[in-house]
C-alpha positions in Angstrom: 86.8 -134.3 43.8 86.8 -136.1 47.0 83.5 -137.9 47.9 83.9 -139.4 51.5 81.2 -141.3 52.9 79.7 -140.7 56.0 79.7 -144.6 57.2 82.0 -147.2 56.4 81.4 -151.0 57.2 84.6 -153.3 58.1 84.0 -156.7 57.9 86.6 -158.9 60.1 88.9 -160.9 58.5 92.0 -161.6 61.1 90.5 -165.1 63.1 90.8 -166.6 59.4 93.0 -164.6 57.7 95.5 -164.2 60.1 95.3 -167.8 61.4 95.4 -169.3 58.1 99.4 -168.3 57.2 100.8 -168.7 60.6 103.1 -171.8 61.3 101.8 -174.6 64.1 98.5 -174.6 65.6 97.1 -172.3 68.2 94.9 -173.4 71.3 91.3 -173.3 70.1 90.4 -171.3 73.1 92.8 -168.4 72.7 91.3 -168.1 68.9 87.8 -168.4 70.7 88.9 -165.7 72.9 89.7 -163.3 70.0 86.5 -163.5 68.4 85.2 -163.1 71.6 86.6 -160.3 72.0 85.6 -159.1 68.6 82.1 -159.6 69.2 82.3 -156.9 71.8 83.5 -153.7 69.4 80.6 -153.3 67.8 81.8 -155.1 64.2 79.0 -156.3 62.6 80.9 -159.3 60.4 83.5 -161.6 61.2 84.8 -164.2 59.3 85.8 -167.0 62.0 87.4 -169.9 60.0 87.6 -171.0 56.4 86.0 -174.7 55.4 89.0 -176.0 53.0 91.4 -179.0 52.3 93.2 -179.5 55.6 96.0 -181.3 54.3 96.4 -177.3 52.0 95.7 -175.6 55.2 96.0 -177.5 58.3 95.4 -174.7 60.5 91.6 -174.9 59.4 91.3 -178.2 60.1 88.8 -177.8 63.2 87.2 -175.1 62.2 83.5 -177.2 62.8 85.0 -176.9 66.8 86.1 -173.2 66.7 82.6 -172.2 65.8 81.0 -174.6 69.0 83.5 -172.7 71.1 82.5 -169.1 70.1 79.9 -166.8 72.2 78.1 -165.8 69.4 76.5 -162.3 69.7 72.9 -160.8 68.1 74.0 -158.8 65.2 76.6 -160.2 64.1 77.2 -162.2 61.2 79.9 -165.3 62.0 80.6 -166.2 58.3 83.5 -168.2 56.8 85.2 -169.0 53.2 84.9 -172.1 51.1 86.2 -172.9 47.8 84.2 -175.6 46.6 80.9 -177.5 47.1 82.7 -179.6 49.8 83.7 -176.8 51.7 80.2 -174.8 51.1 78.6 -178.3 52.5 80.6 -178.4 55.7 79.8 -174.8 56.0 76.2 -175.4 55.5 76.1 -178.6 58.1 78.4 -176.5 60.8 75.8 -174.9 63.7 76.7 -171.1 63.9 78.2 -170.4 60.3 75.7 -167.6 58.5 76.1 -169.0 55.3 75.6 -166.2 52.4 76.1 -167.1 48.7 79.6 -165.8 47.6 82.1 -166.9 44.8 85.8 -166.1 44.1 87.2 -165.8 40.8 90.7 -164.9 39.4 92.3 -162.1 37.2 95.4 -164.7 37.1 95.5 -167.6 35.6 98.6 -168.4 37.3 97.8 -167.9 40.8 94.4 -169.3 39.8 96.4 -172.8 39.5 98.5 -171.8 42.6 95.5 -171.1 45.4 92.7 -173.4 43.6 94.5 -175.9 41.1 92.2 -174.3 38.4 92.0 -171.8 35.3 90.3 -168.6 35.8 87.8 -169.6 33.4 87.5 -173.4 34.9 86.8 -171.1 38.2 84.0 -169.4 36.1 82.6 -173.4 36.0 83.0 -173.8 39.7 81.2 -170.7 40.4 78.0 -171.7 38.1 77.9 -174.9 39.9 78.1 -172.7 43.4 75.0 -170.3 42.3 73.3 -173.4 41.2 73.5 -174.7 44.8 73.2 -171.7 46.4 70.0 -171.0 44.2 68.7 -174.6 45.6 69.3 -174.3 49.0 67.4 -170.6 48.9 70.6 -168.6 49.7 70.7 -165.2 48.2 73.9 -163.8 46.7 75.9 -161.7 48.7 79.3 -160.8 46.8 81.5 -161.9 44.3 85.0 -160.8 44.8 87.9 -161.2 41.9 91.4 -162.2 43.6 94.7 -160.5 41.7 92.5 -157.5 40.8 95.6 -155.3 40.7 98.6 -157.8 39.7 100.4 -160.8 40.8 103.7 -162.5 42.0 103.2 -165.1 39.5 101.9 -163.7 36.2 102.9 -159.9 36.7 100.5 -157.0 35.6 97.1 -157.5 35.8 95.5 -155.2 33.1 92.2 -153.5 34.7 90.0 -154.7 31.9 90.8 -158.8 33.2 89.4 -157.9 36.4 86.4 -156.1 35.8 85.2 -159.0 32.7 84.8 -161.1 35.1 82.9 -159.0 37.5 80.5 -158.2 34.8 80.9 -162.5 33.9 79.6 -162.8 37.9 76.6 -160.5 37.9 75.8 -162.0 34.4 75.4 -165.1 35.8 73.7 -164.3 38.7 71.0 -162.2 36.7 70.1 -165.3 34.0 69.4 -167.0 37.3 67.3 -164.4 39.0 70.2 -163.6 41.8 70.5 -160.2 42.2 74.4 -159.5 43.2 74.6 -156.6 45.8 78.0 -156.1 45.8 81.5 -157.2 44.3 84.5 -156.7 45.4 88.5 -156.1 44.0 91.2 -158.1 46.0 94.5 -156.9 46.1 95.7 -160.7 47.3 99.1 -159.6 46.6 100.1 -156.3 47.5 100.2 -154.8 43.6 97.6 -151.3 44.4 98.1 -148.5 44.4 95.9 -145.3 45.1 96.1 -144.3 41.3 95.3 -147.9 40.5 92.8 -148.0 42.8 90.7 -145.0 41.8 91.1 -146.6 38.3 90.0 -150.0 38.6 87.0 -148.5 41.2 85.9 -146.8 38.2 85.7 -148.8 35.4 84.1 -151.3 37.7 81.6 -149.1 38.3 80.7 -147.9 35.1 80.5 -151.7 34.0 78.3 -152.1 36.7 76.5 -148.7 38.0 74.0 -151.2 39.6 76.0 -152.6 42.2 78.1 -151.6 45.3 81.8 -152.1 44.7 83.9 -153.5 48.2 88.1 -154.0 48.5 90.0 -156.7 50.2 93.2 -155.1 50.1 96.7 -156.1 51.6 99.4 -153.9 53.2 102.0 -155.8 51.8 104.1 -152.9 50.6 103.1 -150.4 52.7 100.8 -149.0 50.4 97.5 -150.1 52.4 96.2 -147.1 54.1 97.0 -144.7 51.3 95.0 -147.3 49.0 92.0 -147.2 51.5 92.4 -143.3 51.6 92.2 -143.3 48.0 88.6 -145.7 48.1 86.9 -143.7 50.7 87.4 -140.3 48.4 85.9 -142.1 46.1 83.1 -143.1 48.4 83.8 -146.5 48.6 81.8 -148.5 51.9 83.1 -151.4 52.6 86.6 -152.9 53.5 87.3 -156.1 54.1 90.3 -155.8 57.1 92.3 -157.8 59.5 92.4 -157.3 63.3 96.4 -156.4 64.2 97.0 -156.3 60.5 96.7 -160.2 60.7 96.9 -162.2 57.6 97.6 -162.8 53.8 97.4 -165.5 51.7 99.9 -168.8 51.8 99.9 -169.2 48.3 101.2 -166.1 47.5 104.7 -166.4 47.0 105.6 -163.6 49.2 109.4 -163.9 50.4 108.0 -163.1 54.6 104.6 -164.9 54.4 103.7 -163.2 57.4 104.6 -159.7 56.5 101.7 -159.7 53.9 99.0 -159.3 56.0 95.2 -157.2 55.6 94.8 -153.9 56.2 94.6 -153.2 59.6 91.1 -153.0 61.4 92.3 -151.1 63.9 94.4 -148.9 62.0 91.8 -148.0 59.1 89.0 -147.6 61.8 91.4 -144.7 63.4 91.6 -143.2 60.1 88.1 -142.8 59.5 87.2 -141.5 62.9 90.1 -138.8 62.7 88.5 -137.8 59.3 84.4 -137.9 60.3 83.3 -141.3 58.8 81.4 -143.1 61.8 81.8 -146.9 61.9 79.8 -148.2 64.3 82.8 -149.4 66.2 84.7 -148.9 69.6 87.8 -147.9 69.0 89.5 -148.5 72.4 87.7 -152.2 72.3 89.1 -153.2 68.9 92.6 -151.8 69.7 92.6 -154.3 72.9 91.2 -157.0 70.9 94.8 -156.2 68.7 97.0 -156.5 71.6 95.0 -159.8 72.8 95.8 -161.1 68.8 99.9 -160.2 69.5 100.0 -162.3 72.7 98.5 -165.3 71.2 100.7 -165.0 68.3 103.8 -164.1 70.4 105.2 -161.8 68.5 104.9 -157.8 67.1 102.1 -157.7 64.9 102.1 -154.6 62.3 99.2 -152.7 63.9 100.5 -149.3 64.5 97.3 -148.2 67.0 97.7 -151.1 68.9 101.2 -150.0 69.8 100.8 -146.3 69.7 97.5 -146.0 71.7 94.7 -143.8 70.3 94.4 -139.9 71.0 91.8 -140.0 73.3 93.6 -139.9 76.3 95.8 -136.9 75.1 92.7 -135.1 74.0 91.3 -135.8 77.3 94.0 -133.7 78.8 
């Protein structure tokens, strides 16, 4: 039985995401000028930058600048990603981040070591001492998302259960120190869903945890993106993390093309709940410029179909 929502929240990844994986360094202003642009689609949440080692991920490295250059908008939440307390604290001293308590854990121990030189479970660690700080510096919880949800280059499947223990570890945690946790959600970092999967995996995370809203990061990285979303939204899932022009994916991934493992598309996914009745808040026609503004600062063809396409309201129209 399908259950499609009637709104679905996107929340920007592509300024970070997409930036992150691509090779040199692009003007500050032109990555300015795409969240600019952003700001002006009626998103409510985009993630601008991420607060880690910049020797790991040199494109990140003047991240504190990108925020001063931004025209932030009411309404919108300019948040960003850190993996440890030194990245939380840069966040925290950087004017215009909205800092919201989040962790990360891992459903592989291998790519665990690969992206954070850790265990899962020496993650687990890392996250107690994050609520901790959060806790002290009065920041609620906002998510906890578990990366390799689905499987992964380096360790292979990724049995459901894995993923979901330490979901249940996260709100555990957060309840024995008085955090509520509104939401977690299931990343597909490399490419591994599928809509069977993700119907699975949906479920068993919500009947571990009826209590709390249940988000995806996923990746197109196999083409298997928008029937993965398709298969969320029937089961009435929210909120979708996404990348503007399909943007993204992660460097430690071990994908052959780096940058052929990019988010869902923003765009794209956007078109698909419109055509279907889910409102989103969003201007179509806007976001699909601010996709064709991303291709000419990366100078080259991004994998945003819409963008390239155009929307049907001009044949509709006619």
């Amino acid at each position: 039985m399908s259950d499609l929502p009637s709104r679905v929240e996107f929340h920007e990844e592509g300024p970070r995401e997409g930036f992150q994986i691509e090779p040199g360094h692009f003007p500050l202003a032109q990555r300015a000028a795409l969240v600019d642009a952003l700001s002006e689609t009626g998103l409510t949440a985009i993630q601008v930058a991420s607060f880690v080692s910049p020797k790991a991920v040199p494109q990140m490295a003047d991240s504190e600048a990108l925020y001063a250059a931004i025209r932030r908008k009411p309404g919108i939440e300019y948040d960003a990603v850190w993996l440890n307390e030194r990245g939380f604290e840069r966040a925290l001293a950087c004017p215009g981040v909205d800092v919201t308590g989040k962790i990360a854990l891992y459903a592989s121990d291998a790519f665990a070591l690969r992206n954070n030189n850790c265990t899962s479970a020496q993650m687990r660690a890392r996250a107690e001492t994050m609520i901790d700080r959060y806790a002290h510096e009065g920041i609620g919880m906002e998510r906890a998302l578990v990366m390799a949800a689905f499987g992964c280059n380096f360790e292979g499947e990724i049995a459901p259960e894995r993923a979901v223990a330490e979901l249940v570890w996260a709100h555990q945690a957060c309840r024995e120190r008085g955090f509520p946790l509104p939401r977690v959600y299931l990343a597909d970092t490399m490419g591994w869903a599928n809509p069977q999967a993700v119907r699975r995996l949906v479920g068993m995370t919500r009947d571990a945890l009826p209590d709390v809203e249940v988000g995806l990061h996923l990746h197109d990285t196999r083409g298997l993106g928008p029937a993965n979303v398709l298969a969320a939204l029937e089961m009435g899932v929210t909120h979708f993390d996404s990348s503007v022009a399909g943007l993204g994916g992660c460097p430690f991934a071990g994908h052959g093309d780096l940058r052929g493992a990019g988010n869902i598309c923003t765009e794209d996914m956007v078109f698909l709940c419109h055509e279907m009745g889910i409102e989103t808040g969003i201007d179509l026609e806007a976001l699909v410029e601010a996709a064709r503004l991303a291709e000419r600062i990366i100078g080259r063809p991004l994998p945003g179909r819409l963008m390239h396409a155009g929307t049907l309201t001009s044949y509709r129209a006619a």
